[in-house]
N, C-alpha and C positions, 0 to 999 in steps of 0.2 A: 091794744097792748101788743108789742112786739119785743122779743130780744134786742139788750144792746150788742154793739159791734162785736164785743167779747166773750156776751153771755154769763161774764162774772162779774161780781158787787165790785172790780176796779172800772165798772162802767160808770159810777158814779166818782166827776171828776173832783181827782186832788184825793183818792184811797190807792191805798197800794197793800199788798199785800205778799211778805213771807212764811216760808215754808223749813222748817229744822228738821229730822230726825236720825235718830240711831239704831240702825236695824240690830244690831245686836242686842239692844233692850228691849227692841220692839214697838216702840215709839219716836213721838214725836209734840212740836210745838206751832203754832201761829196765830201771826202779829198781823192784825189792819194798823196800818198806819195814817194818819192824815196830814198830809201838806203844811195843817195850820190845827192847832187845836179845834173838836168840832165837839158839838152837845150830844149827850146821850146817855139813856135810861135803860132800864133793866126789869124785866118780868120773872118770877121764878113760878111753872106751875108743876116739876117734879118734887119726889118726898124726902129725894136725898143729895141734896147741893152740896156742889164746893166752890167757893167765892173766895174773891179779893177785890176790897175797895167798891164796892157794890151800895154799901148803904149812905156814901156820901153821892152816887146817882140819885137818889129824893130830890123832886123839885124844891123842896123846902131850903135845902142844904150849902152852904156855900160857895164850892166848886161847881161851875154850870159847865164846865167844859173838860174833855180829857185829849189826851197827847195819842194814846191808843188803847185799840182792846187786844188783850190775847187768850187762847182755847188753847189748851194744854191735855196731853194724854199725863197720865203718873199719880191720879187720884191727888191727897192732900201736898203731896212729893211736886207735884206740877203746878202748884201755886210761885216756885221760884220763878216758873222762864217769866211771871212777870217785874220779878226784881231783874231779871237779865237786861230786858226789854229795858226798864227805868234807867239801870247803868248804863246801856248805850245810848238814851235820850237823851238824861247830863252831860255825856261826852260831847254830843251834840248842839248841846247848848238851849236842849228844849224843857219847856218842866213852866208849874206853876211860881209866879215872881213871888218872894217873900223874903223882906231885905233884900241882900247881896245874893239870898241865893236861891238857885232855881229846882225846883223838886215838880219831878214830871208824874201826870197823873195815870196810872196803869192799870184799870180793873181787869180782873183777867176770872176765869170757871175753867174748872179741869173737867176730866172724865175718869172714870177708871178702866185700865189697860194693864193693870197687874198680875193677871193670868191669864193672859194671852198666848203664854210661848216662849217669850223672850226671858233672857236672862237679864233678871233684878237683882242680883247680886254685888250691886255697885260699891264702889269704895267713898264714892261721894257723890250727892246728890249731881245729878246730869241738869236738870233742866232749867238752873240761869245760864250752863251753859247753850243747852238749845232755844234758849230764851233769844240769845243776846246773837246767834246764829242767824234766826229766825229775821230780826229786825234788820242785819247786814244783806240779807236777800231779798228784801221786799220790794217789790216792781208791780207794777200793770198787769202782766200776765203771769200765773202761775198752774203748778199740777194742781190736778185733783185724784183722786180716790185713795189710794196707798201714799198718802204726802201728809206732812205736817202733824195737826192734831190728831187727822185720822188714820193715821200708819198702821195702828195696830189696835183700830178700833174693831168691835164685831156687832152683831146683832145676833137674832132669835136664831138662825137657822145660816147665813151668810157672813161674809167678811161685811164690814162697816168701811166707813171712808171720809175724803173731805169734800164737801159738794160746793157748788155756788150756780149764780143764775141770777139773771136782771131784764127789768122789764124797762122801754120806755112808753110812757103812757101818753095819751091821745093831747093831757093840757100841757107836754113836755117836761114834766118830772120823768127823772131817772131813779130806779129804785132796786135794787141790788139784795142779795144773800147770801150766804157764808154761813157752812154747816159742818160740824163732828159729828158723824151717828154713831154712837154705840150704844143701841136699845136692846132694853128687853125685848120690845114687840119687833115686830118682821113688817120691813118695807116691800114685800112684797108678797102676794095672794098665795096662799097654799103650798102646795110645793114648785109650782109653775114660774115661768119666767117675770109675771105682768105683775105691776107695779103699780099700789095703792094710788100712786098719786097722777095714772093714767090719763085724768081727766082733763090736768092744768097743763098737761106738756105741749113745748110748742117746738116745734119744726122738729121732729123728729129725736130732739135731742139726750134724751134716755130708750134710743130704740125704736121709735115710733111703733109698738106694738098696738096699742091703744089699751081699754079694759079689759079684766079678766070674763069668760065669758059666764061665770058664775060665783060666786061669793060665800063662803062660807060662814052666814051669818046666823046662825044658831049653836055656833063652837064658841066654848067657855074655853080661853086660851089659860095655858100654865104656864108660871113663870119658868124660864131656863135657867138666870142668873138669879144670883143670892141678893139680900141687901145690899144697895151700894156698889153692884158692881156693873151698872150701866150708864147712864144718859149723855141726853142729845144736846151738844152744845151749840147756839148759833147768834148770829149776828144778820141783822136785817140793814139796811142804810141808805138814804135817799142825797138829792141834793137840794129840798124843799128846806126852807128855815122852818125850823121848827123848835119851840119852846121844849124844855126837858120835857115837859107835864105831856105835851104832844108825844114827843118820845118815848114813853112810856107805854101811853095808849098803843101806838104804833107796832112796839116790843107784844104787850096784849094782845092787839089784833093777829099779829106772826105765829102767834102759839095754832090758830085754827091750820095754817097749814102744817104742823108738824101732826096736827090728829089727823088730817088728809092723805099725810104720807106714813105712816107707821101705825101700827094695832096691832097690842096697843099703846098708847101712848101717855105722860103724863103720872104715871104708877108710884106706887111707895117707894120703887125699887129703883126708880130711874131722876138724875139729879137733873130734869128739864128746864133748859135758861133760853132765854132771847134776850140779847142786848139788841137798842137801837142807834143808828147813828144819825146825824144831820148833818151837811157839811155846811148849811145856808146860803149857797150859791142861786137859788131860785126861789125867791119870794111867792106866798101862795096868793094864786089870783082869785080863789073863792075862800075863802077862811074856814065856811062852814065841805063844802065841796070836796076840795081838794084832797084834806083831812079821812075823808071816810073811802073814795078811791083807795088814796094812799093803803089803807087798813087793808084792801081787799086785794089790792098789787103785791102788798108783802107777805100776805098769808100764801097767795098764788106761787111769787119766788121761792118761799122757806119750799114747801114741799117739791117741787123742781126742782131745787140744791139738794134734796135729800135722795130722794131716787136716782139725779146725777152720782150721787158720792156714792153709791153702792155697785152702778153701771158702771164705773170706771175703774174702779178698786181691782187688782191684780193679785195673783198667787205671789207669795213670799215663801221662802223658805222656813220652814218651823210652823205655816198655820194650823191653828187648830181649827178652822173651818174653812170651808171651798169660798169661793169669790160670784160671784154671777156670771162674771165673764165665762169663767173654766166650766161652769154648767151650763150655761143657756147661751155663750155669742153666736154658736155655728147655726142658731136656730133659722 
């Protein structure tokens, strides 16, 4: 398993990916997009979700494919950038066919970033506009840490941010991640530099510190944030065909790397989601094989995207907590 060219989920081809925000609210939005409609599922294993268009992801359900996903900061307020997203799809001419008309499919999860810093005092709701921002900038290459969904994300103890990371694996699937962290739990050990998810990083790419060299595993952590006012939002995506019902699994399997990178993670207080993506560019040459790699490639990426989006994430004016950089880069 090695990084692709990019090291971010636009390593898998035919995704692209924008980035919206408004430093003056303190936020922000972002859109994967895909070339062509592509399949994909949804896992939820936090206690405080905020969803759109999530339950017609069921294998069962009649939509098998959507147009994009989007991760929004602004708590229930950041469910619009994906009507933003929708409106610039139709302009576009993309959307599910029903008669004459076309209606594109946009599930999207927010976070909450409401008392971060910024000024929420809007006159009207911001984020179809940085919805629809979001989707105008979408490309191959994009920021991470202080960008997008994660601008004005935090965590336990540090600034939060937008992460990504992608693996190509040994039987040639590409498999990609895309991450918001705003947790309760802390990505990273004690008060020290080194980063829970030490063990899966490759080339150096959050630091090359490696492990903490001790762990504090007999500490009962306390929550910092109240109900509702954290979680991890991500997106895992391959270019293996894969059925919703594989997607799902997939989305399942991703959740292991976020308890890899964050502790802790999952909580009553945290609205923890994995969407998955497929783009079906590459037929799986083991059916039973392929499938369970896959699981353990995307758990590996989530947690790589998580600790990237925290390494990268920068001082802003107005925050209420330090960045990692501004603590630990000179180390």
């Amino acid at each position: 398993m090695r990084p692709g060219p990019r090291n971010l989920i636009t390593d898998v081809a035919g995704l692209r990916v924008g980035n919206a925000e408004d430093a003056r609210v303190k936020t922000g939005a972002t859109v994967l997009l895909g070339a062509a409609p592509f399949t994909a599922a949804v896992h939820v294993m936090g206690g405080a979700p905020g969803t759109r268009e999530t339950d017609l992801l069921a294998p069962d359900k009649l939509v098998q494919e959507v147009d994009a996903l989007v991760l929004s900061g602004g708590s229930a307020f950041g469910l619009d950038a994906a009507s933003g997203v929708a409106d610039g799809l139709r302009a576009m001419g993309r959307g599910f066919q029903v008669g004459d008309q076309r209606v594109p499919i946009v599930p999207g999860a927010i976070l909450f970033d409401l008392t971060n810093g910024g000024d929420k005092a809007w006159g009207e709701n911001p984020y179809k506009g940085l919805g629809r921002a979001a989707l105008a900038a979408a490309e191959e290459d994009f920021a991470l840490g202080s960008a997008g969904a994660g601008f004005g994300a935090t965590t336990a103890v540090l600034k939060g941010g937008l992460g990504s990371a992608s693996a190509v694996l040994g039987n040639g699937i590409t498999v990609g991640a895309l991450v918001a962290v705003n947790a309760v739990g802390s990505v990273t050990v004690g008060e020290g530099p080194h980063f829970w998810a030490a063990p899966w990083e490759l080339e150096a790419e959050f630091g090359g510190l490696g492990p903490a060299s001790a762990y504090p595993a007999a500490q009962e952590p306390q929550p910092v944030k109240r109900m509702g006012e954290a979680t991890t939002i991500a997106i895992v995506a391959t270019d293996a065909a894969l059925s919703q019902a594989q997607c799902q699994r997939l989305a399942t399997a991703a959740h292991d790397g976020m308890a890899r990178a964050i502790v802790p993670s999952h909580s009553p207080f945290d609205g923890d989601l994995v969407f998955a993506a497929a783009t079906g560019a590459r037929p799986l040459a083991d059916p039973l094989a392929d499938p369970f790699v896959l699981g353990h490639a995307a758990a590996a990426c989530l947690a790589r995207a998580i600790a990237r989006a925290v390494h990268a994430a920068r001082p802003v004016p107005g925050d209420l907590q330090p960045s990692w950089a501004a603590l630990h880069a000179r180390r």
